[in-house]
Residue frames relative to the residue before (quaternion, step in Angstrom):
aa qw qx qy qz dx dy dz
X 1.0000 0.0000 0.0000 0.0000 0.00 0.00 0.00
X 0.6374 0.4696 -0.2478 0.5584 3.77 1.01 -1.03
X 0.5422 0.5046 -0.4544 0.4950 3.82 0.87 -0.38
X 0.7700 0.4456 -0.2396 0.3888 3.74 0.53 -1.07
X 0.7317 0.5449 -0.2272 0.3408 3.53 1.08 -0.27
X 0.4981 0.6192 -0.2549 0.5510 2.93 2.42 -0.84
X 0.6641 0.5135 -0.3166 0.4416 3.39 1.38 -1.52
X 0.5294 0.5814 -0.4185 0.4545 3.93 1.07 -0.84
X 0.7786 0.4774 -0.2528 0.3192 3.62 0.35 -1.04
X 0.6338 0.5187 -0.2430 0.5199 3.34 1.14 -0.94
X 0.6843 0.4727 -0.2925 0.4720 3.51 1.12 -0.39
X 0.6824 0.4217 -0.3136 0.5081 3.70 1.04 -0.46
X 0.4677 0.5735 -0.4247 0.5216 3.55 1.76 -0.51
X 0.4763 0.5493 -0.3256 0.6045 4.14 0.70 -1.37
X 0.8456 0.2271 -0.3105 0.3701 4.14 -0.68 -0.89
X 0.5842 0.4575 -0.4423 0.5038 3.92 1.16 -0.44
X 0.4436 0.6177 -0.5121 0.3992 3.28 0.91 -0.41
X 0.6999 0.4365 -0.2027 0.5278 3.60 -0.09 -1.96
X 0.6986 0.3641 -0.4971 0.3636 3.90 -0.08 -0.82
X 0.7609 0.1720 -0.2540 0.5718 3.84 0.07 -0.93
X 0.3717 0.2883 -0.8092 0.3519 3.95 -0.22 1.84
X 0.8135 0.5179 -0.2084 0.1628 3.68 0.85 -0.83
X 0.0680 0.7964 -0.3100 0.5149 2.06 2.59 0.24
X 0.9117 0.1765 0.1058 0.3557 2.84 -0.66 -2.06
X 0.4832 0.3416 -0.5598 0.5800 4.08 1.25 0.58
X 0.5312 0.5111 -0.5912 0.3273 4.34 0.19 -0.28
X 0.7352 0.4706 -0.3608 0.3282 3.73 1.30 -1.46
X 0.8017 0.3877 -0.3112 0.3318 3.42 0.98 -1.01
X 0.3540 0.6163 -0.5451 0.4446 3.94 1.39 0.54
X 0.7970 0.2795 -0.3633 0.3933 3.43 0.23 -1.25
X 0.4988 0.5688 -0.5321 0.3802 3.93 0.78 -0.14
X 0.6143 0.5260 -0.2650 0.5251 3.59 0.94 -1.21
X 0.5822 0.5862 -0.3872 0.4092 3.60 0.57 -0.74
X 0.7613 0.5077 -0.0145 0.4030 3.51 0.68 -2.07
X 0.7260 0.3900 -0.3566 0.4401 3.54 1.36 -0.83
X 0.5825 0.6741 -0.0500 0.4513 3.01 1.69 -1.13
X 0.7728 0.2030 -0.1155 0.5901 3.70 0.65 -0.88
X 0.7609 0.4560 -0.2763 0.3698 3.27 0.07 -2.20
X 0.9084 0.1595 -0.2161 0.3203 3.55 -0.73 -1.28
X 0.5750 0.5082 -0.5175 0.3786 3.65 0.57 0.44
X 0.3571 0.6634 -0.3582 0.5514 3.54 2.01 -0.27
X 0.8867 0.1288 -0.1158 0.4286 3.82 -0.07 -0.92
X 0.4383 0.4400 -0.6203 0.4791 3.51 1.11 0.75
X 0.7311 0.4475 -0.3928 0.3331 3.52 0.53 -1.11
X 0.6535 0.4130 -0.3792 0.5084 4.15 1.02 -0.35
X 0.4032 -0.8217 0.3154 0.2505 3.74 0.91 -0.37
X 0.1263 0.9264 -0.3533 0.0331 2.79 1.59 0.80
X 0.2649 -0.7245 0.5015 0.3918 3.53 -0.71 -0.11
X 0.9080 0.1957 -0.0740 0.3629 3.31 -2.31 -0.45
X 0.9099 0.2299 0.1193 0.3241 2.03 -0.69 -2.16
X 0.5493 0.5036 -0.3437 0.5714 3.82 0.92 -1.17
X 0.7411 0.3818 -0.3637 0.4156 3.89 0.31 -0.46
X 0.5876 0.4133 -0.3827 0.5809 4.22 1.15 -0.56
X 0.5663 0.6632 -0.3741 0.3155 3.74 1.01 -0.62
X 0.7574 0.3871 -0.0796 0.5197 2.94 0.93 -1.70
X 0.3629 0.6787 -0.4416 0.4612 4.26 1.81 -0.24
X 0.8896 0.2763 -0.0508 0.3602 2.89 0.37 -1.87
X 0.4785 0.5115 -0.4354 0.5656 3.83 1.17 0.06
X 0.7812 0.3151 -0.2397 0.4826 4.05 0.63 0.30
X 0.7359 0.2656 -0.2958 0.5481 3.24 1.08 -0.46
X 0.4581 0.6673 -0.3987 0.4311 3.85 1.00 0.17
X 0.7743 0.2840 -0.2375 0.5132 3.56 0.64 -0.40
X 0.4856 0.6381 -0.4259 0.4190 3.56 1.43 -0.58
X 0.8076 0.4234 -0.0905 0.4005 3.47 0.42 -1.60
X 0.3448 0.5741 -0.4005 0.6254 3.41 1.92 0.28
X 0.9107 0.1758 -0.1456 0.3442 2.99 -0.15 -1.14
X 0.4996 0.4567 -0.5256 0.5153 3.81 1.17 0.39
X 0.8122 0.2727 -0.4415 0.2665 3.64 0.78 -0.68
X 0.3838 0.6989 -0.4717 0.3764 3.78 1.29 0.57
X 0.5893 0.5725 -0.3344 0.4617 3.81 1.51 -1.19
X 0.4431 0.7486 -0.3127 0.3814 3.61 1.35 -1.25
X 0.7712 0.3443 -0.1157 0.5228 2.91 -0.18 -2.44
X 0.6200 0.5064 -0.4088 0.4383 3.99 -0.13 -0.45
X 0.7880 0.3715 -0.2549 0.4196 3.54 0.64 -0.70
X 0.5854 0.6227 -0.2686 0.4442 2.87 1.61 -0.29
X 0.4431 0.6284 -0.2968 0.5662 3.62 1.81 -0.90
X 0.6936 0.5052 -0.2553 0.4455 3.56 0.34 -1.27
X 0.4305 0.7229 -0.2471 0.4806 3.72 1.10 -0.74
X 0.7660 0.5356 0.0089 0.3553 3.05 0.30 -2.04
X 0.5291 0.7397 -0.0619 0.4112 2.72 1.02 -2.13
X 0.8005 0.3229 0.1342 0.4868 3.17 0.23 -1.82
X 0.5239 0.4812 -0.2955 0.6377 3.65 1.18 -0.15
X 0.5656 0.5689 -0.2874 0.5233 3.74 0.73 -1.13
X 0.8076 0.3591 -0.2563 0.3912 3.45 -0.25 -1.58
X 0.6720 0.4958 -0.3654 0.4112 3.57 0.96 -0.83
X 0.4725 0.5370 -0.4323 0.5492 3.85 1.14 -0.77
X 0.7106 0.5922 -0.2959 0.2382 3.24 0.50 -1.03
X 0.5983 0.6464 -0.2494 0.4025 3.76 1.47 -1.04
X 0.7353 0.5446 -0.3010 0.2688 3.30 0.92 -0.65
């Protein structure tokens, strides 16, 4: 029974793992995205202000959703796995 609960944990440790790499490959695509695509895009159309926070936040708004959703998930898994061990004795 204790063989199966260590093996449960080490596996949800292993998936929080993967959630906050995807976490953290969602942050460095969209940096790569932005240095790389976005702002050499709206010097070269001249965009102003606002069209340029407009066009920040319509790309980095869903990124940072969804790196900080990979986060919290990996963080559950954490838990998860903290639980089950409290859970042997």
């Amino acid at each position: 029974m204790t063989f199966w609960i260590v093996l449960g944990v080490v596996i949800a440790v292993a998936a929080a793992m993967v959630f906050a790499g995807v976490g953290g490959l969602v942050l460095l695509g969209g940096w790569d995205a932005t240095r790389a695509e976005l702002l050499p895009g709206l010097a070269r159309d001249r965009a102003g202000p606002a069209w340029r926070l407009g066009e920040l936040v319509l790309m980095w708004g869903p990124l940072l959703i969804l790196a900080g959703f990979a986060v919290a998930t990996g963080a559950r898994f954490v838990a998860l796995a903290l639980a089950a061990l409290t859970a042997v004795r």
